[in-house]
Each structure stands twice: as structure tokens, then as C-alpha cells.
C-alpha positions as CSV (number, residue, x, y, z in Angstrom):
1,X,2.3,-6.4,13.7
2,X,-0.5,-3.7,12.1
3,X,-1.1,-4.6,9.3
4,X,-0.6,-0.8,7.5
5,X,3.1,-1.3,9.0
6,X,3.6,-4.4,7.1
7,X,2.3,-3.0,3.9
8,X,4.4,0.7,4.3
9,X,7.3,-1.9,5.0
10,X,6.7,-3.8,2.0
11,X,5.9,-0.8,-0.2
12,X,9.2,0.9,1.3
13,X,11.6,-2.1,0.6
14,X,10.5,-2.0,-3.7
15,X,10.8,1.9,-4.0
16,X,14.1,1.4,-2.3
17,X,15.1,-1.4,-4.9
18,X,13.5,0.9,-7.8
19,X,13.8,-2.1,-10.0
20,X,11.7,-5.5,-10.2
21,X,12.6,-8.2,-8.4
22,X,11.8,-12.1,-7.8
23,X,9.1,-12.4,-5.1
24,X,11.1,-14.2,-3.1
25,X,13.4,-11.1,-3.0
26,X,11.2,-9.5,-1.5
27,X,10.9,-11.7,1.5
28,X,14.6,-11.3,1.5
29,X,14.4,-7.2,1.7
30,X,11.8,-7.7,5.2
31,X,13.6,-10.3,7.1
32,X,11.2,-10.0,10.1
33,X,8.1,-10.2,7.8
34,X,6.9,-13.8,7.0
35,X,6.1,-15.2,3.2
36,X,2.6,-15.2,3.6
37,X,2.8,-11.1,5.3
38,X,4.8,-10.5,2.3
39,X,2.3,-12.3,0.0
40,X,-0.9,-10.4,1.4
41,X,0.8,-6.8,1.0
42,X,1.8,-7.6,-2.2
43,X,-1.1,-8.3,-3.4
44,X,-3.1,-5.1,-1.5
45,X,-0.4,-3.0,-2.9
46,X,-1.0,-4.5,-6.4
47,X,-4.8,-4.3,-6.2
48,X,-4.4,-0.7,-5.6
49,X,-2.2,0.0,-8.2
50,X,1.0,0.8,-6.1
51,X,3.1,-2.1,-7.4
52,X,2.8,-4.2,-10.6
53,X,2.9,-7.9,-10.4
54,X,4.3,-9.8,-13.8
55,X,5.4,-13.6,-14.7
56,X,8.7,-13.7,-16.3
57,X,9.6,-16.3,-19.2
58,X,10.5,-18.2,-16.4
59,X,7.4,-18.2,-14.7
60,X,8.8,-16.6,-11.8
61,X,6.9,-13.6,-10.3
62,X,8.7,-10.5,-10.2
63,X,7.4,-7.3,-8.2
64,X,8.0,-3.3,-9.0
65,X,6.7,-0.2,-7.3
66,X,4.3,1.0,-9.6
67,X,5.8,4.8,-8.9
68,X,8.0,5.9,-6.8
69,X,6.6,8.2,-4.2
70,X,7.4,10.5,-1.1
71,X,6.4,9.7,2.9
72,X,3.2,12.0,2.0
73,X,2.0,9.3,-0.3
74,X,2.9,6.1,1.8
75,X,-0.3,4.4,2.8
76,X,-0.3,5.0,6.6
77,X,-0.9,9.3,5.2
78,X,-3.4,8.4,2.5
79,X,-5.4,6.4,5.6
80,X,-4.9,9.5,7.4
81,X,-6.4,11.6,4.9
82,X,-9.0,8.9,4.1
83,X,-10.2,9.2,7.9
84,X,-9.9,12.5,8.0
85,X,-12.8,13.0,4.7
86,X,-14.6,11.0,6.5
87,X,-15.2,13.0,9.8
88,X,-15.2,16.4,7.6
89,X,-18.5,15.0,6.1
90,X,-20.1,14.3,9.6
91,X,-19.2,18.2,10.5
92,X,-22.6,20.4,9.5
93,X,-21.9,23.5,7.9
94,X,-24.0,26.9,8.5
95,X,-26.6,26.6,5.8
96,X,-27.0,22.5,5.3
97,X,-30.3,21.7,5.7
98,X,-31.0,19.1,8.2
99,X,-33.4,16.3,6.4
100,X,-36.5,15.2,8.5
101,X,-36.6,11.1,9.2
């Protein structure tokens, strides 16, 4: 499985759920996802800032979407947008200067 599908799916599941939840939960939400797929998303989408990760008095783990977004802002379009910066800055423009080697 790719690995931006696994991390939409993920991301998907906790905006759907709009409130925290156990970790574990969340393995529950993606049946076809394993623990550890589950684990690595969460913790891209919490690097990024997408979802918030806290320990409860428990010490159980609980996971939220950070905010809840539209399609436009689900990671497989901000890759899209990402790649697409990057071949806008390859394109020369009438007028750049062309730097000697």
C-alpha cells in the first residue's frame, strides 16, 4: 500500500471521529491497516502538525485531528501542489538571467 494512501486514510478516519481517541481506536477505524502503518502515520501526521498526540492520566495515548479540513487540504493535494512548485521553479521566464558555470 502507498504510503500517502495510508496517511490520507489515517488522517480521514480522525476528522471523521472529530473527537480524540485511544490509539488503539484508531487501529480499530482502518481495519485493513496494520498497528505499526497506523503508528508511522500517526506520527508523520503529528510531526506535521495535522493531528495532536497527548498522554491521558491514564497514560494512554489519545489522538485528534489537529483541524478539520476539506479534500483540497488532504495530503495526497498538498503533495500535488508541493510537486507542482517544484517544476514551476525549473520553467525560465523571459527576462531571468541565465548564470554562467
Amino acid at each position: 500500500m502507498v504510503v500517502s494512501h495510508i496517511i490520507e486514510q489515517v488522517q480521514q478516519a480522525l476528522e471523521q471521529t472529530g473527537t480524540d481517541c485511544p490509539m488503539e481506536d484508531v487501529v480499530d477505524l482502518c481495519p485493513d491497516l496494520t498497528w505499526n502503518q497506523v503508528f508511522l502515520a500517526i506520527d508523520y501526521l503529528s510531526r506535521t502538525g495535522q493531528v495532536r498526540v497527548t498522554l491521558d492520566q491514564n497514560r494512554t495515548y489519545r489522538v485528534r485531528a489537529a483541524r478539520v479540513e476539506t479534500s483540497e487540504g488532504s495530503y495526497a493535494s498538498i503533495a500535488k501542489e508541493i510537486r507542482a512548485g517544484e517544476a514551476a521553479s525549473r520553467i525560465s521566464r523571459p527576462g531571468d538571467q541565465v548564470q554562467p558555470r
